[in-house]
ROLUMLUM-563830 format. One record per residue: residue in one letter; x, y, z of N, C-alpha, C, O in turn. Coordinates in steps of 0.05 Angstrom, whole numbers, plus 5000, padded with zeros to 4 digits. Atoms other than C-alpha are relative to their C-alpha. Layout:
AXYZXYZXYZXYZ;...
//
This chain:
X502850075007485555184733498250065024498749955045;X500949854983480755554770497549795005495649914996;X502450214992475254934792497550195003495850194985;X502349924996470355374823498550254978496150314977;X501449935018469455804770498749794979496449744976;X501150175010469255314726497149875004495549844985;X501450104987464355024764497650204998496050094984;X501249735001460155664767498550134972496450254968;X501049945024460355744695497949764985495949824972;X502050165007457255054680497150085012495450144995;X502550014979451155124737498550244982496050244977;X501149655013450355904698498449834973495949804969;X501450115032449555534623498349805003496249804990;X503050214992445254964647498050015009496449825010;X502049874989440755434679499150164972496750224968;X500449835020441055804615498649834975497249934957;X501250235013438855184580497449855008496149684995;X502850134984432955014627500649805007498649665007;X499350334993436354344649500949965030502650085043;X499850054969436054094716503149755001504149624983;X496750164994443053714747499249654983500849494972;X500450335006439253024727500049964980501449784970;X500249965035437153214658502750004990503449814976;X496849965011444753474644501249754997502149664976;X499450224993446552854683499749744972501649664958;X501050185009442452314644501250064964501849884948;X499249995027444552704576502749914998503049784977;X498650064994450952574594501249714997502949604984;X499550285000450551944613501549895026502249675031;X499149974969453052044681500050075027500750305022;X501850044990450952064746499450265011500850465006;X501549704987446952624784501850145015502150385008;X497549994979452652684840503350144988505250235000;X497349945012458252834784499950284998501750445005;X500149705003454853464764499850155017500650385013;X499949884975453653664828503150105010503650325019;X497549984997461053604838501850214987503650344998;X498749805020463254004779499450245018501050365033;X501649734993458254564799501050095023501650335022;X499049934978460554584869503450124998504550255015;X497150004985468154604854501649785005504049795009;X499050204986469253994874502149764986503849604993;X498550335024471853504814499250274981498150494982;X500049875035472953654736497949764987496949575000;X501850165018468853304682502849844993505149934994;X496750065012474052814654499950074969498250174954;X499450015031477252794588498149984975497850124955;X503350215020471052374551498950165011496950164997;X502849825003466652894575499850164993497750254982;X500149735019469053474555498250164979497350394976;X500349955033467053414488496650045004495750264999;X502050055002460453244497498150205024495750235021;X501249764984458553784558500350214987498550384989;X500049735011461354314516498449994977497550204969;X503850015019455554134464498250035005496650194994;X502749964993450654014504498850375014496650485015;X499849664990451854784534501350244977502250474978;X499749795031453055064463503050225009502850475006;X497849784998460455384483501949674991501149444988;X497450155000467955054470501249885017500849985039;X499250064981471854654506502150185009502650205033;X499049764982476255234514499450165017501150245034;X501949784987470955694544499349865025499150005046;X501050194982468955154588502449995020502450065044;X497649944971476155084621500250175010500650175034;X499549684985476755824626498650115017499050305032;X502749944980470455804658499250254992498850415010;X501549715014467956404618499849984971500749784961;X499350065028466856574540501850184994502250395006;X498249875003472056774504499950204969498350144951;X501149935027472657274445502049834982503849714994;X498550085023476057004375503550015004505349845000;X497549975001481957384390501749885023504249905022;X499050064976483557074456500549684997501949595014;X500150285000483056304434502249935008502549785027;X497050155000490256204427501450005026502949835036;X497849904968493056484492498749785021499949635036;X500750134977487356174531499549724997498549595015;X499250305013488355484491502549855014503049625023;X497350094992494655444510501449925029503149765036;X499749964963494355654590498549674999499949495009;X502050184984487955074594501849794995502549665015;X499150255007491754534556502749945023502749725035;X498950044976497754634607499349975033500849885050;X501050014983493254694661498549655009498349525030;X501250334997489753974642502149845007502249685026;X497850184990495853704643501449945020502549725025;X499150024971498253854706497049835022497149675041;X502450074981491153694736500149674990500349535010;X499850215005491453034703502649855009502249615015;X498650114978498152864737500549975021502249835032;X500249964969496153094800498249705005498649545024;X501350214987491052564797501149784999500549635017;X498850155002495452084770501649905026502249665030;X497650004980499952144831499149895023500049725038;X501350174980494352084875499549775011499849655033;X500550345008491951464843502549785012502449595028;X497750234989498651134852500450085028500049905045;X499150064974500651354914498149765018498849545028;X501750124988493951124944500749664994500449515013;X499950295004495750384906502849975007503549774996;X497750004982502550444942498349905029498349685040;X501050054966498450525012499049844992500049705009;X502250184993493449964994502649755003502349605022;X497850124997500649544983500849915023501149685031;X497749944975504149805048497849845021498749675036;X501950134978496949605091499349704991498049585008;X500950205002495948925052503549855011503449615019;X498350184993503448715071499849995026500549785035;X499950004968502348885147498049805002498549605015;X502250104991495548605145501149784986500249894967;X497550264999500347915123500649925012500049695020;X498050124985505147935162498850015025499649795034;X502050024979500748035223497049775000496449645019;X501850184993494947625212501549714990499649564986;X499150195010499547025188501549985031502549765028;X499049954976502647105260497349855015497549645028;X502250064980495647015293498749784990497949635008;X500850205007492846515244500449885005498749775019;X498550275008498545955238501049965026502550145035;X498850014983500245675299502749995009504050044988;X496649924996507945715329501449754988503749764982;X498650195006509245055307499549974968500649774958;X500350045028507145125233501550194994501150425001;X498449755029512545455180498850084985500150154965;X500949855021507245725142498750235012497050365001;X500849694990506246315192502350155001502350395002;X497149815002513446495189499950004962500650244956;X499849995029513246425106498650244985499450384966;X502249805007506446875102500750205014499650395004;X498549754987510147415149502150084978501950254961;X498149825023516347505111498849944965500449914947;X502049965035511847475040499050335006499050534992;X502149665001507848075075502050235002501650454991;X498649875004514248355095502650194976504350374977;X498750015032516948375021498450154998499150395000;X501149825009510548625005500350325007500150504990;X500449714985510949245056502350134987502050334972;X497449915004517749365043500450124974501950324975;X499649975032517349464961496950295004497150524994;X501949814996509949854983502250285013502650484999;X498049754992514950365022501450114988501350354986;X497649925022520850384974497850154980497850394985;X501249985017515950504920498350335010497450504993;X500549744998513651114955500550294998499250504994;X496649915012520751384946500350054975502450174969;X499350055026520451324880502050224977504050194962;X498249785013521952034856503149945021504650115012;X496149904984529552014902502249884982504549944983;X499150145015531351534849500949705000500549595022;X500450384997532750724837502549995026501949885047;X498450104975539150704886499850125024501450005039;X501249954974535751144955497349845003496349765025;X502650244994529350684933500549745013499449605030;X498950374994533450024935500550035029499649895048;X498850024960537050285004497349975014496749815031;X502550014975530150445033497949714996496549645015;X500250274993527749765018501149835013499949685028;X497850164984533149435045500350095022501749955037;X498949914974533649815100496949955030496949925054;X502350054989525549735115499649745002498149665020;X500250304993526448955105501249875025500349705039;X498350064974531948925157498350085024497249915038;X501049984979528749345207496949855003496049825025;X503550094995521049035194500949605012499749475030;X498750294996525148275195501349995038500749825056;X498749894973528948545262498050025016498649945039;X501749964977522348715299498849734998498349645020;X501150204998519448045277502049695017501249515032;X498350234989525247565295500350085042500849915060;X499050004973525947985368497149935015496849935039;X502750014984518447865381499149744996496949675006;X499350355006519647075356502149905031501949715047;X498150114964525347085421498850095021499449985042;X501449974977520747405467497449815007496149765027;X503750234990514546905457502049725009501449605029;X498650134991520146425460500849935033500049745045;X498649894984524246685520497849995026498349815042;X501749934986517946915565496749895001495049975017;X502950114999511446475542500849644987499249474979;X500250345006514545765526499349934963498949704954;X500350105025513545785451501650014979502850214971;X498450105016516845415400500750264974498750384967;X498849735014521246025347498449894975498149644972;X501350015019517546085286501050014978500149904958;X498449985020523146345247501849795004503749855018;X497050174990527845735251499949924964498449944945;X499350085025531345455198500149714990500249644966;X500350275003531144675220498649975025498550145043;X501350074969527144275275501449694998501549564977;X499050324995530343555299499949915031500450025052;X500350114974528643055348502749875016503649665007;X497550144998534842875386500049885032500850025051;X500950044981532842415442497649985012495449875007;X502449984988529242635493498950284992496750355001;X499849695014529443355456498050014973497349834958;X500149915029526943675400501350365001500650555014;X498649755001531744225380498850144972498550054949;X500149695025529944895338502150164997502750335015;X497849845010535945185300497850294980496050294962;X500449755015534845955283502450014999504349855001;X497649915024538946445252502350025028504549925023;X499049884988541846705323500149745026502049765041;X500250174982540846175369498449674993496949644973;X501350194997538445445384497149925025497849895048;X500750054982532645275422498949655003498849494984;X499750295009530944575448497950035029497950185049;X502350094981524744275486499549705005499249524989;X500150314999523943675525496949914994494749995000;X501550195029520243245480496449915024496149795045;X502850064990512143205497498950195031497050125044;X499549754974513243865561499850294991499450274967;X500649745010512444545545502350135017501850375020;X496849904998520544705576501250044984502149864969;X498349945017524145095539503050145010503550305028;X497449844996531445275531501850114988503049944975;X498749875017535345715498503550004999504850005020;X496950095004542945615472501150214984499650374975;X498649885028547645965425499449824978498349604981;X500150025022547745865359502049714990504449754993;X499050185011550045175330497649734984495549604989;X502150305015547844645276498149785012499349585020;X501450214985542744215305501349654990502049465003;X498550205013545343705259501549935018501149735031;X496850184988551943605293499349955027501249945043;X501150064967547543475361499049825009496649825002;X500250204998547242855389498849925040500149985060;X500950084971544142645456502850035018502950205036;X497449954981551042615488501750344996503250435013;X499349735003552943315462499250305006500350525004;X501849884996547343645481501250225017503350175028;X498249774974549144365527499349805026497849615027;X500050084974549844175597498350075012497149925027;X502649864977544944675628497449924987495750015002;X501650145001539544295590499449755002497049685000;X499650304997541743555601499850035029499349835042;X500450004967541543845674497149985006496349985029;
//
């Protein structure tokens, strides 16, 4: 489908009609900017207009796609090219459409899992909750981009974008930890034990003396089964 003819041939018959872009426009019912668009090349009329531009410019909607007139004997052939031609043009836009509501997906899960980071302070679980939510979101926005490779390279590339997006978030949870004194965001329990309050994550324990901003980091064990006398040594030191 040849746009700029197309385009070319409308601007020719609406000139041939005495009708200025606004007039066309307003008969229409649509705005000044659309026809401009056509005429240039730039966009198609949609579906619903068809009908009603190829009236107002006294030709067919065949003649109109072909962007020329056609004789009697030619209807069928060039019926047949436009109608395959719409149809592809009409899935192209389709494709667009979604992809683009894929990307608005992929940037509303970041813009999530990032501003739920900067909102909620380190000690509230509802900045680690609104991260991995945004991270779900991103993750299904990505896979979903995939879509033609089929349902089981989509599923992997979800799964594989949750791990790694989860993986940068939990190692940048042990460095604010580790190097700025602040309490892990991703943990899975918090308990006061003593003079402590211990944070069990997935990979480790951390534990702060109670009303101080000291922190210390442990291996991995139940906070539960941690009792003032059990406590590690290099933090009871």
């Amino acid at each position: 489908m040849n746009q700029e003819r197309i385009g070319e041939f409308i601007k020719v018959l609406r000139k041939e009609k005495g009708l200025t872009q606004e007039e066309l426009a307003e008969k229409l019912d649509v705005s000044f900017k659309s026809v401009s668009k056509w005429e240039n090349g730039r966009g198609m009329p949609r579906l619903s207009t068809l009908q009603a531009l190829s009236e107002e410019l006294d030709v067919t909607v065949n003649e109109l796609l072909s962007g020329k007139r056609i004789e009697s004997k030619d209807n069928v052939k060039h019926f047949e090219k436009n109608m395959v031609d719409m149809i592809e043009y009409s899935n192209t836009k389709i494709l667009k459409a979604v992809k683009l509501t894929y990307l608005v997906v992929i940037v509303f899960g970041l813009f999530l899992a990032i501003s739920a980071i900067s909102i909620f302070p380190s000690e509230s679980s509802w900045g680690s909750v609104y991260s991995f939510i945004g991270v779900l979101i991103f993750s299904f926005g990505v896979g979903f981009m995939f879509k033609s490779l089929g349902k089981v390279k989509q599923v992997g590339i979800i799964i594989a974008t949750l791990i790694f997006s989860m993986s940068i978030l939990l190692f940048s949870d042990y460095i604010n930890v580790k190097e700025y004194n602040m309490p892990p965001r991703f943990r899975i329990a918090t308990l006061t034990i003593g003079d402590y309050v211990a944070y069990e994550t997935l990979f480790y324990n951390v534990y702060r003396v109670n009303g101080t901003e000291k922190f210390y980091i442990d291996k991995h064990k139940s906070v539960n089964e941690m009792t003032p006398d059990n406590l590690p040594v290099n933090i009871r030191e």
